[in-house]
C-alpha positions in Angstrom: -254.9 -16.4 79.5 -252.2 -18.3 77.8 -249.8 -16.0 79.1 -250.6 -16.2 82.5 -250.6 -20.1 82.0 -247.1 -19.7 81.0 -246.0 -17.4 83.7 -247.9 -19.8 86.5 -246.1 -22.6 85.1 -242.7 -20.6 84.8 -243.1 -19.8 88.6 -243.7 -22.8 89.9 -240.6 -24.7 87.6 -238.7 -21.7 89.7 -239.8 -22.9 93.1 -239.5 -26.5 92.5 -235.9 -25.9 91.3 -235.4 -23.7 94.3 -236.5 -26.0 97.0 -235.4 -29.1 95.0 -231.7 -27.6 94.8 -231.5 -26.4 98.7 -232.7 -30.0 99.5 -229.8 -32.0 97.5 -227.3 -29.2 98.3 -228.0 -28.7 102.1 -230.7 -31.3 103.1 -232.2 -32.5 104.8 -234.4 -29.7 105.9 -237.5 -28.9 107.5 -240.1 -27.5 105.6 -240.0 -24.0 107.5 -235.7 -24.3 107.0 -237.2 -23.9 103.2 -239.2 -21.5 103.5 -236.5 -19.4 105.5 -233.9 -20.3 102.5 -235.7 -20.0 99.9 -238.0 -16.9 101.0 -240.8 -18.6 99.7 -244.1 -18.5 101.9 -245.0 -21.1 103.9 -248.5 -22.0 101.7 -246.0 -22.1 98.6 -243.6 -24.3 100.3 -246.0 -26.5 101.1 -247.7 -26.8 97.7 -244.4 -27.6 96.3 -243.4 -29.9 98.8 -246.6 -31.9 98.3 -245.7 -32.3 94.1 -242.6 -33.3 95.0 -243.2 -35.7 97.1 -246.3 -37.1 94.9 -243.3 -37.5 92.5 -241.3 -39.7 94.3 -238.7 -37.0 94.2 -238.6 -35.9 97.5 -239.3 -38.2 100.6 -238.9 -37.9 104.5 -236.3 -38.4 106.4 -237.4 -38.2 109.9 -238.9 -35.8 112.7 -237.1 -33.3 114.6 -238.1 -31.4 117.8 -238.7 -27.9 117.6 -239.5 -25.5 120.5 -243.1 -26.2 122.1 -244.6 -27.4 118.8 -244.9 -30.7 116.5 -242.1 -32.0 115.6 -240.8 -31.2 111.9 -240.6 -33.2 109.7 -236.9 -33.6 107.9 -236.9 -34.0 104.2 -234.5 -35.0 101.7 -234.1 -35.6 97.7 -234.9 -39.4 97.2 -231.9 -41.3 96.8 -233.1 -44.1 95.1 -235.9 -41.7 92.2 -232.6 -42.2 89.8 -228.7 -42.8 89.2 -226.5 -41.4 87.6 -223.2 -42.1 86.1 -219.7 -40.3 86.1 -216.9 -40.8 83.7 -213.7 -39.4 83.5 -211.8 -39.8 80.3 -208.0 -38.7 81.8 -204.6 -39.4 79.8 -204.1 -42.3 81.5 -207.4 -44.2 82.3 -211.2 -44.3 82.0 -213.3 -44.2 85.3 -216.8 -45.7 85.2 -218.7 -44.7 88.2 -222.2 -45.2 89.3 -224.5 -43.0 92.1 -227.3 -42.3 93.2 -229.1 -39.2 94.1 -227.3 -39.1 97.6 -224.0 -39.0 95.4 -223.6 -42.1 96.9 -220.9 -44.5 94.5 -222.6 -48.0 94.2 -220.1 -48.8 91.3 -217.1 -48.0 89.5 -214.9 -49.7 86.9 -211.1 -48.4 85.5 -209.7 -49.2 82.2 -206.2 -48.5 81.8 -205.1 -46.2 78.6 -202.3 -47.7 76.9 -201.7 -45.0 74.2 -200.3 -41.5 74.8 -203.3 -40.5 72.3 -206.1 -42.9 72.5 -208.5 -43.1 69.7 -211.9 -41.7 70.3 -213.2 -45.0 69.4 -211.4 -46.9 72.0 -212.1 -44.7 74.6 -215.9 -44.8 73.4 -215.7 -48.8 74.1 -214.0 -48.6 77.5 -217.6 -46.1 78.5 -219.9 -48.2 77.3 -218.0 -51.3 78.8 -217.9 -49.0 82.0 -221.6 -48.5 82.0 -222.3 -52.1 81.5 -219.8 -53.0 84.3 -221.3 -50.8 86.9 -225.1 -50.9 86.5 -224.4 -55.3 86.3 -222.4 -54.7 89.9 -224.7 -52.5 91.2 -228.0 -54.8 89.7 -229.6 -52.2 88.5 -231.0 -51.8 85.2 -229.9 -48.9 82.5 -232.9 -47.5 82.5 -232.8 -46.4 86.0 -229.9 -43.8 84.9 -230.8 -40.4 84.7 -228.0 -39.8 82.5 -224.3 -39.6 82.0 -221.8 -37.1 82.1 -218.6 -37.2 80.9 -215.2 -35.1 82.2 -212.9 -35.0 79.4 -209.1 -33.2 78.6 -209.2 -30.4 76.3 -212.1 -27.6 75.0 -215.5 -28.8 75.2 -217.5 -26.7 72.6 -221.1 -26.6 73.7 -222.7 -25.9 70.1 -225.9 -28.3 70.1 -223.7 -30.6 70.8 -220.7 -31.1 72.9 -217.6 -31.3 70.7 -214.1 -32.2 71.7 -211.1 -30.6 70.9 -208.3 -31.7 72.9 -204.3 -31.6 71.3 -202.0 -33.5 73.9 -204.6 -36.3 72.8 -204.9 -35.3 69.2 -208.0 -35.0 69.1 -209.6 -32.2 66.8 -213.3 -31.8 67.0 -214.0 -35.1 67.9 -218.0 -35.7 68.6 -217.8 -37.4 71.8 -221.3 -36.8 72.1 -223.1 -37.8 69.5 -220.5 -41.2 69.1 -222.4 -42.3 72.7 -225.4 -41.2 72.0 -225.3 -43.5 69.2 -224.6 -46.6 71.4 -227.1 -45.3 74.2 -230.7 -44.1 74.4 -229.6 -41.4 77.6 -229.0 -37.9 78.0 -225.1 -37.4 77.3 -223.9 -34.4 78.8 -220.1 -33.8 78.5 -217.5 -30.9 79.9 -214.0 -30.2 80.7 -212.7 -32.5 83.5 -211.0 -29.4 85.3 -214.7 -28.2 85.3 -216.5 -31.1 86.4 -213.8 -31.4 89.1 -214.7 -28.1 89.9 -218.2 -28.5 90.3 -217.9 -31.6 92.7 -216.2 -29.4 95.1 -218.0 -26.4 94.8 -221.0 -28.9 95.8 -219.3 -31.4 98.1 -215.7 -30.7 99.1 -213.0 -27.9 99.4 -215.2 -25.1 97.9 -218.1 -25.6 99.3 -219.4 -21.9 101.2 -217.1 -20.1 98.7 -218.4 -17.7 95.8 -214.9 -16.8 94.5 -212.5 -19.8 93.9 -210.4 -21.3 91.4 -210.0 -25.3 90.9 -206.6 -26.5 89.8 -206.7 -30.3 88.4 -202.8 -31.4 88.1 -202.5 -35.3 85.9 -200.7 -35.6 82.8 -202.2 -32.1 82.0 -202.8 -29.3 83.8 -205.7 -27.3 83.8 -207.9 -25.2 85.8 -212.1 -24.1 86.4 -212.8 -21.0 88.0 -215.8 -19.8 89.9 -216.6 -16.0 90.1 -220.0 -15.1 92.2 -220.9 -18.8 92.2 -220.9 -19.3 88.1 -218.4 -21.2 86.6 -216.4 -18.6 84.3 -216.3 -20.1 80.7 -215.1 -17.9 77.9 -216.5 -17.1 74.5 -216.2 -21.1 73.4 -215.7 -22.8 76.8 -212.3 -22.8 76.9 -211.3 -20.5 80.2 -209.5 -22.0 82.4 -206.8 -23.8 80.2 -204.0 -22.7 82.9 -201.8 -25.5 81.9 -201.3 -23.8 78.7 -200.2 -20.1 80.3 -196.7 -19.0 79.6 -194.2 -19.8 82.7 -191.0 -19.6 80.8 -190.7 -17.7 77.5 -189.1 -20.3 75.0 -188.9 -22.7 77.7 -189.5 -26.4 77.7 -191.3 -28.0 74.9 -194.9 -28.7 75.7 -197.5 -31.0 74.3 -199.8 -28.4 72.9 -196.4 -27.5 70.6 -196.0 -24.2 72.4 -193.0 -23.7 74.6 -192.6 -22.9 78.3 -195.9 -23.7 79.0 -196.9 -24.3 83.2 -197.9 -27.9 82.2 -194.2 -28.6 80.9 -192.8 -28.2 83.9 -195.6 -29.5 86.4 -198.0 -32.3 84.8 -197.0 -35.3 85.7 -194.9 -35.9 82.5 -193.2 -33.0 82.2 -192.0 -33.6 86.3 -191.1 -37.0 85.1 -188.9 -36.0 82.5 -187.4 -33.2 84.3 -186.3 -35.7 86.9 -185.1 -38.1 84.0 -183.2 -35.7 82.9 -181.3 -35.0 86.5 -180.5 -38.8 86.4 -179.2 -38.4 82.9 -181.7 -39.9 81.0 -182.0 -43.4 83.4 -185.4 -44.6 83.6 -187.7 -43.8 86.1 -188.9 -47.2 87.4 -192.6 -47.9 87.3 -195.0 -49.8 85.0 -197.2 -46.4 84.5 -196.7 -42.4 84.8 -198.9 -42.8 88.4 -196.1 -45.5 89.5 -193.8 -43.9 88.6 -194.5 -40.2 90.4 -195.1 -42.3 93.3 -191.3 -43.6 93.0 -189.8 -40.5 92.8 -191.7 -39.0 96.1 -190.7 -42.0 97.8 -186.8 -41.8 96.4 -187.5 -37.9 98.3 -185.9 -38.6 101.0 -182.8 -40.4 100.3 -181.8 -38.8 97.0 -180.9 -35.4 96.7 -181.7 -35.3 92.9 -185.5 -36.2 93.5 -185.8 -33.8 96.8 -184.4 -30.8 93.8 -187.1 -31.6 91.6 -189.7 -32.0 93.4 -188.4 -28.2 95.5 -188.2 -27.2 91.6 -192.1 -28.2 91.1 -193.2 -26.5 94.4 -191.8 -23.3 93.2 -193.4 -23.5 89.8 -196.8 -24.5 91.3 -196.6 -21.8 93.5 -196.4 -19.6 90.8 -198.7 -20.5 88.6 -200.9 -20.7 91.4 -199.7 -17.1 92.2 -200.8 -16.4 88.9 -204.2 -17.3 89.1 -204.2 -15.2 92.8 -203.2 -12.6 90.8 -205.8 -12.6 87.7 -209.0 -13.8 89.9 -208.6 -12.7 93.3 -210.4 -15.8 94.7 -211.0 -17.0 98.1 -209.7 -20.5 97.5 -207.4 -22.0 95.3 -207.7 -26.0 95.6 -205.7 -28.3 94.1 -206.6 -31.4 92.9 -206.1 -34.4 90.0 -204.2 -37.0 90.8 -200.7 -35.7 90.6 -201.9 -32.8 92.0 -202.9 -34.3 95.1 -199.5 -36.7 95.0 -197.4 -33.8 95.1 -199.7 -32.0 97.5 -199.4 -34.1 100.3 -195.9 -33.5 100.2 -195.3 -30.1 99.4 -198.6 -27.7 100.0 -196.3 -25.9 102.3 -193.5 -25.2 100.0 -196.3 -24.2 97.2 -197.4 -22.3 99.3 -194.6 -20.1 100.7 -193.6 -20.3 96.6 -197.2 -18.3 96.2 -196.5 -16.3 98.5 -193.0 -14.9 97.0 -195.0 -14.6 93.4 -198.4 -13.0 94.4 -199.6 -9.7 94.9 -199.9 -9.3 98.9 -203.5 -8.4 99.1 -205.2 -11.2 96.8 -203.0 -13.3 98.3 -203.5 -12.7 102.0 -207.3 -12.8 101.0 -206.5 -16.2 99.5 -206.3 -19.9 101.2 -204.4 -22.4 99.1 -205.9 -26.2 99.8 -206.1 -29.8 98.5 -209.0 -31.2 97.3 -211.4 -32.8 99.6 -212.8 -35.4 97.5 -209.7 -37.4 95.7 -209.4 -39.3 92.6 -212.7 -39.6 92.3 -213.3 -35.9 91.6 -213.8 -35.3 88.2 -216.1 -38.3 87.7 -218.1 -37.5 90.8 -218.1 -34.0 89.0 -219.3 -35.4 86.3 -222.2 -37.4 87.4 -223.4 -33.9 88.6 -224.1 -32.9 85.0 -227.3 -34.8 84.2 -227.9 -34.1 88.3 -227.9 -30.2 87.5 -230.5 -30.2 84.9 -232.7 -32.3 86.4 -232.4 -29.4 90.0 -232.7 -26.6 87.1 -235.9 -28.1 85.8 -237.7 -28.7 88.8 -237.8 -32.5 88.8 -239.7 -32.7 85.6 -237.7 -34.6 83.1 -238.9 -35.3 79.5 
């Protein structure tokens, strides 16, 4: 008897996280769309429906006409059950945001980073300062959060808890984690910005219908996420996807991790912006920050020759390392996002491309669409608010 309490209960978690998950991916929906998605019967569909609603999970969104019969009934995932918050700890800034269950942003808040290599504890303070800023804008109480997730540079060991280990910040092992959870009573959930970048559009934006497609976040860093049969791929400890760290020149520029030649040397944001200091002979490149100051050498594009050479010398070496990852994960997309990424994007897709093109196989890469990023600089914290959104689809609503 216990058993089959346990396997009753196991299958109806299932089809509340089914029906739950088609709803906040595609909805709304009708309830017979569900039952056609989700090959659940109509009785079952209805059962489940009914709890959900009874929750306050699920509510309706409006009737639709169908052919000779009632009208359906649309149905969506209840904006409003809970919100969640996204952060995104880059090299250069924090980003507070705030949503709902709509992924709707009723909030945000940005705290500049001063030093090359923050202290955990500083960037700890700018969250919680973050979290207090956006639930006081948005006049909502804390404990109407869900929970927060975090995008972070660097490996994010998943071992009980989520440690950090992240060298262009020198950071080694750091327990991000547990150092909020300490200042918080909310589920903490933390990953890889590339990742959580990733995930948001996988859901929402460039990647969305795709099963096979690899995420490439350019900033001060480079890295990457990659998505084989829907799953994000993550390695023995997490730590696929660190393409910024792949070899593109043997014993070539200096990089950050203290390797040489590594693809983030020659295209993160500060290894383009001291290649083009170096073509000017060591003369500053004006701007007050790293993002000013990649804006000022697109815009010096087209009446100096020096900056149109390196950024036609960035195109080719994003198109390779992009070739690269054609090569190794025969995707159907390759997106580019970040926010150098998209900067340099919107100038030169077309070179990158035709730079791919010259490095990849033929076949992965005529199988292959190279794209920006649909959803901006908001990406990897929109990514991230996804992460306490993700276990609350997997668990069927039921939190606790």
């Amino acid at each position: 008897m216990d058993l089959e309490r346990t396997t009753n209960r196991f299958v109806r978690q299932r089809n509340r996280s089914a029906l739950l998950s088609k709803l906040f991916l595609e909805g709304p929906l009708t309830r017979q769309d569900l039952a056609r998605f989700t090959g659940l019967s109509q009785p079952a569909v209805s059962n489940v429906v009914g709890d959900l609603i009874g929750a306050g999970l699920v509510v309706e969104a409006g009737a639709v006409e169908s052919d000779g019969g009632r009208p359906s009934m649309m149905l969506r995932v209840a904006p409003r059950y809970a919100l969640v918050a996204g952060v995104d700890v880059g090299e250069t800034r924090v980003r507070v945001e705030l949503f709902d269950l709509a992924m709707t942003m009723l909030a945000s808040a940005d705290y500049p980073l001063d030093a090359a290599g923050p202290e955990p504890a500083t960037v700890v303070r700018h969250i919680l300062a973050g979290l207090d800023a956006v639930t006081g804008k948005a006049g909502v109480p804390p404990t109407d959060i869900l929970g927060i997730g975090i995008g972070v540079s660097g490996v994010v060991v998943q071992d009980g808890e989520a440690v950090v280990h992240a060298q262009t910040l020198g950071w080694h092992g750091v327990p991000l984690e547990r150092l909020i959870r300490a200042e918080v009573d909310l589920p903490v959930h933390v990953d890889n910005g590339a990742k959580t970048l990733g995930q948001a559009e996988m859901w929402f934006g460039a990647g969305r219908g795709s099963r096979h497609a690899v995420f490439a976040l350019v900033g001060s860093g480079v890295g990457a996420a990659v998505v084989t049969n829907g799953v994000m791929y993550r390695g023995v400890s997490s730590s696929a996807g660190e393409w910024g760290h792949t070899t593109l020149v043997y014993d070539g520029r200096p990089c950050r991790c203290g390797a040489r030649g590594c693809l983030e040397a020659y295209v993160g944001a500060e290894g383009v912006l001291d290649r083009y200091r170096e073509a000017r002979q060591g003369r500053p490149v004006p701007g007050a920050d790293e993002e000013s100051r990649l804006g000022a050498l697109i815009e010096a594009a087209p009446r100096s020759a020096t900056a149109r050479q390196v950024l036609a010398e960035t195109a080719g070496y994003l198109g390779a390392g992009v070739a690269n990852l054609i090569n190794l994960f025969n995707p159907e997309r390759v997106v580019l996002g970040g926010w150098a990424g998209m900067a340099l994007g919107a100038h030169l897709l077309p070179a990158i491309r035709e730079a791919a093109a010259g490095q990849a196989l033929q076949k992965p890469y005529e199988q292959a669409t190279i794209e920006l990023g649909q959803l901006g600089v908001d990406a990897v914290a929109l990514g991230a608010a996804t992460l306490p959104v993700a276990r609350l689809l997997a668990a069927g609503g039921i939190t606790g």
